[in-house]
Phi, psi and omega in degrees: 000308176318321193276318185308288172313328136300032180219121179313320174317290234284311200294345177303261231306004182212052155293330161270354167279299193285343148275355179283334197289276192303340195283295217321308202264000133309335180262312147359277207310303183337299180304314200265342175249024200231278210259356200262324178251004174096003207280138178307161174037029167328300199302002214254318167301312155291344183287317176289343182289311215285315170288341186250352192237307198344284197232083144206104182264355206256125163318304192291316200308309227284337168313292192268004159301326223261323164330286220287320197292326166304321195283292180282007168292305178275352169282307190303295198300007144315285185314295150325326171303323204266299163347293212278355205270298172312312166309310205306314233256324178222017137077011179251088194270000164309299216266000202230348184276309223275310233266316167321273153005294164301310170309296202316313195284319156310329172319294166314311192299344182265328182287029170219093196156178182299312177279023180315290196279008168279314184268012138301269186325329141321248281279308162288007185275277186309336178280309172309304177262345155296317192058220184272007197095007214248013169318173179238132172328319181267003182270329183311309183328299164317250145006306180280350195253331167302276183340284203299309166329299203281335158307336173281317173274350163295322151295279222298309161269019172296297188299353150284149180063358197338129168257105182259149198261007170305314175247046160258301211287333196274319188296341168312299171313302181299326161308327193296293189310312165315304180281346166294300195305332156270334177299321197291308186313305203261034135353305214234310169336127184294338170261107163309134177286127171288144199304318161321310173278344169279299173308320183278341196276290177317329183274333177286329182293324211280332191290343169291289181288025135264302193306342173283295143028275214256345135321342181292314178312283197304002164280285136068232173288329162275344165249018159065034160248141168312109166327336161300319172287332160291312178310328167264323119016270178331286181306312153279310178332319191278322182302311178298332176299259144028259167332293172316315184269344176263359172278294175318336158273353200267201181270009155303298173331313178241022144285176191267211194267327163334297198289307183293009215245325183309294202269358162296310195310316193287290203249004211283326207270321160320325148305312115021256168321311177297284199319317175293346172292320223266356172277323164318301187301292184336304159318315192301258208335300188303330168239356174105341213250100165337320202291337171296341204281358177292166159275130186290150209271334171300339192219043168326126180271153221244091155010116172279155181235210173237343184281267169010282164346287225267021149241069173229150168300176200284310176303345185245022161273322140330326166286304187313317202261341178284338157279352152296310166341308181295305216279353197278283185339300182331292195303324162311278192334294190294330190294319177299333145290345144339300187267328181263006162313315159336303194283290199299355202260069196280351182289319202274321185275337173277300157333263188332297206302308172312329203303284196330000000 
């Protein structure tokens, strides 16, 4: 049980049980260490655990929510704090209404933007310790000592069980990858895929690569690659997508087995050569081990040339050169998770870490 639950798969695949899991006893710790020892306004605490782990299950989200949510936390109780401090002093809820308004309204201007969820998180903050102004200087006190209780115990069980979102993005990829390699392979194959089925294996790739999409920030921030580079990933990954789907539509796909058994003889070993880079790399991604990630050696992928072309029919030259087209993305592809294994290879750094 113990391994299972310490094994990156098991926790990808049963990632919404161990976060409904980690909230409950977070919101527990929340209770026992706010209402439970007595501390005023507990509940101030638990509503921020909720806010910053609730709906994040990926370690990096939860690092910079739990960031942006501190950052806007001591500014709005700043603020608020100076509201009940000002109200003490001249006694004007006129004057503390106007002053509200105003912050609420800088708030806005900012909460549509790259900081958007800091200057929400003022605006609601100065609301929380301030109230209409009309709060006592130690429940603002009080209330702000809350906000932070519950940002702490939110990292702190961020780090159980940690769901990195490192490893969404590789097992993602890599199913992606399992399925390209095949959709290529039957290419060559004598059985056409029916277009319902062919249509559902494509909307599951592409739904896979939004979902990698919106993983990229917090991937990221936990292995510490410049996003241009998942962005360029990304971009081979859609090219290869891409491709694949105008060869499944053209006239490689409906021809019959004859034609298609003409053009294996021709491009059959190149084809090959791809699926196998592209099973490899998949492997890599799934278990960590660089070593997969060569080209088989046995199968090299070969330069398209023009001699090559034009003794092919006038139709499968399109398919020929646009499979070239492929092998290079691929190969783009695999050497660039190549060069960033060192950072995603959150396995080889947990090794290293027990050895020390």
């Amino acid at each position: 049980m113990v391994r299972a639950v310490t094994s990156p798969y098991y926790r990808y695949r049963h990632a919404k049980m161990l976060h409904s899991l980690r909230v409950g006893l977070a919101m527990l710790a929340s209770i026992l260490a706010t209402t439970g020892i007595d501390i005023p306004h507990g509940i101030w605490s638990s509503v921020t655990l909720l806010v910053v782990i609730g709906g994040l299950q990926h370690h990096g989200n939860i690092r910079k929510k739990a960031a942006e949510r501190a950052a806007g936390t001591l500014l709005g109780a700043s603020i608020g704090l100076l509201l009940i401090v000002q109200q003490n002093i001249v006694g004007s809820l006129p004057l503390t209404y106007v002053l509200m308004a105003i912050v609420a309204s800088i708030c806005a201007w900012f909460a549509i933007g790259s900081a958007g969820y800091i200057g929400l998180l003022t605006a609601i903050t100065m609301c929380i310790v301030a109230g209409h102004g009309d709060n006592l200087i130690d429940v603002g006190l009080w209330r702000t000592l809350n906000v932070l209780i519950g940002i702490v115990i939110a990292l702190a069980f961020s780090f159980a069980f940690p769901l990195h979102a490192t490893y969404s993005w590789r097992y993602g990829l890599a199913a992606n990858l399992r399925e390209c390699a095949s959709i290529y392979a039957r290419l060559l194959e004598g059985e056409t895929i029916a277009e319902e089925e062919q249509v559902k294996r494509f909307l599951q790739i592409n739904k896979r690569l939004v979902q990698l999409r919106a993983l990229m920030p917090s991937v990221a921030k936990e292995i510490e690659v410049p996003q241009a580079k998942l962005e360029e990933i990304q971009r081979l990954h859609r090219s290869v997508l891409s491709a694949l789907e105008l060869l499944a539509t053209g006239p490689l796909m409906n021809a019959d087995a004859a034609a298609r058994s003409a053009y294996a003889n021709r491009c059959g070993a190149e084809v090959r050569a791809v699926r196998a880079i592209l099973l490899s790399t998949a492997r890599g991604l799934r278990f960590g081990h660089p070593a997969r990630f060569g080209i088989p050696a046995a199968a090299p992928l070969a330069k398209g040339s023009s001699a090559t072309a034009a003794a092919l029919p006038p139709d499968w030259q399109g398919p020929y050169w646009l499979g070239q087209r492929l092998a290079e993305q691929v190969d783009r592809l695999r050497a660039l998770l190549l060069e960033t294994e060192p950072n995603w290879n959150i396995e080889r750094h947990e090794r290293a870490a027990r050895i020390v």
